[in-house]
C-alpha positions in Angstrom: 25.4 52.5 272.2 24.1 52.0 275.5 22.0 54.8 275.5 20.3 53.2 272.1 19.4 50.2 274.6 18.3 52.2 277.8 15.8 54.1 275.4 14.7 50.5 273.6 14.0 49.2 277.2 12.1 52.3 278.2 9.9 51.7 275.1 9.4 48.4 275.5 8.2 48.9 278.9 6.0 51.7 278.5 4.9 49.6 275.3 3.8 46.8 277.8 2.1 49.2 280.0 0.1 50.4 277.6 -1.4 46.9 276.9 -2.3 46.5 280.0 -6.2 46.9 280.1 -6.8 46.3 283.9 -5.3 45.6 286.9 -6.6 44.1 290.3 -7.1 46.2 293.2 -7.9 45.0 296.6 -10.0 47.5 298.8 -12.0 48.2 301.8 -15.8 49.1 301.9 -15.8 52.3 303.8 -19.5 54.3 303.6 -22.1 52.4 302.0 -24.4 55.9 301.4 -22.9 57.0 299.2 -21.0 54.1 298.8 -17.5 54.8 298.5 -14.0 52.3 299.0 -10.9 52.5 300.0 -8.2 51.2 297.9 -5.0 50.0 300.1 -2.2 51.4 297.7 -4.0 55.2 297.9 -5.0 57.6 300.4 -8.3 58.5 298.7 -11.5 56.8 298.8 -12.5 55.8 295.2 -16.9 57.6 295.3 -19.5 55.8 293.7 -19.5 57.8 290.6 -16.1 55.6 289.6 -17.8 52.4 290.8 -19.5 49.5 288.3 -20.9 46.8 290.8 -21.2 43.1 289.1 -24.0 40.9 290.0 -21.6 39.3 292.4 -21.8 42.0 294.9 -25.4 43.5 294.9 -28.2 43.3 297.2 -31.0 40.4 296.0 -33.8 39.1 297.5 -36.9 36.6 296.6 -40.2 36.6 297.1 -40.7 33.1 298.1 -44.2 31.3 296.7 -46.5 29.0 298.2 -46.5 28.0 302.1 -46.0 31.1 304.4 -44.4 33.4 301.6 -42.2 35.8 303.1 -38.8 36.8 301.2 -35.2 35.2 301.0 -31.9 36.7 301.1 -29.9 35.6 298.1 -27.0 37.9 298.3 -26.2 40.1 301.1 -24.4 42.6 299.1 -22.1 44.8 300.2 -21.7 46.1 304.1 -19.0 49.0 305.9 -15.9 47.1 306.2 -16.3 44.2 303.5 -13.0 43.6 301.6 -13.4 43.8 298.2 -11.5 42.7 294.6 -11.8 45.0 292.3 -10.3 45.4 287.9 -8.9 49.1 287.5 -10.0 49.9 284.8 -10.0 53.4 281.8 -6.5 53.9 283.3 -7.6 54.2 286.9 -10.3 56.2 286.3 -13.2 53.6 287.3 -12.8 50.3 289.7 -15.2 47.2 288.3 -16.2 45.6 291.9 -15.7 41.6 291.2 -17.0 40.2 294.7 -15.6 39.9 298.1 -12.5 39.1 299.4 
C-alpha cells in the first residue's frame, strides 16, 4: 500500500511540474557582442539565440525637437556586468529578459 502512495506522490509532483510554464532566473550580463548571460544556478552562458529582450531592457534614444536638438538617452539598455531577471521559459530552452536587477 505504501508503494500505491509513493507512486501517487511522484505523479502529483511531476503533475505540478508540468504546469509550471516559467520560472525566474537571476543572471549576469557577461559579453554584450554577441550578447550572451550567465545564469547563477549553471555553468554555461545562456547565447543570444535563446534570448527575447522586453522593452524594459533595450537601448532607446530621442531625437529631441526645437531649441538645440541633439538626442536623449531614455534607456540605457544593457551593459557587461548588469544583473538581470529573467522567465525560463519552453522548458529552459529560451530566457525572456524582464529588466535589471
Amino acid at each position: 500500500m505504501s508503494e500505491l502512495i509513493d507512486v501517487l506522490q511522484r505523479i502529483m509532483q511531476d503533475n505540478q511540474q508540468a504546469q509550471k510554464p516559467a520560472d525566474v532566473a537571476m543572471g549576469r550580463v557577461v559579453s554584450m557582442s554577441p550578447l550572451s548571460i550567465q545564469v547563477e544556478s549553471t555553468m554555461q552562458a545562456i547565447p543570444a539565440i535563446a534570448l527575447i529582450l522586453t522593452s524594459a531592457v533595450k537601448a532607446k534614444t530621442a531625437t529631441v525637437q526645437g531649441g538645440e536638438g541633439g538626442t536623449v538617452v531614455i534607456n540605457e539598455g544593457l551593459a557587461e556586468g548588469d544583473r538581470v531577471v529573467m522567465l525560463r521559459v519552453s522548458e529552459g530552452q529560451r530566457y525572456i529578459v524582464l529588466s535589471k536587477a
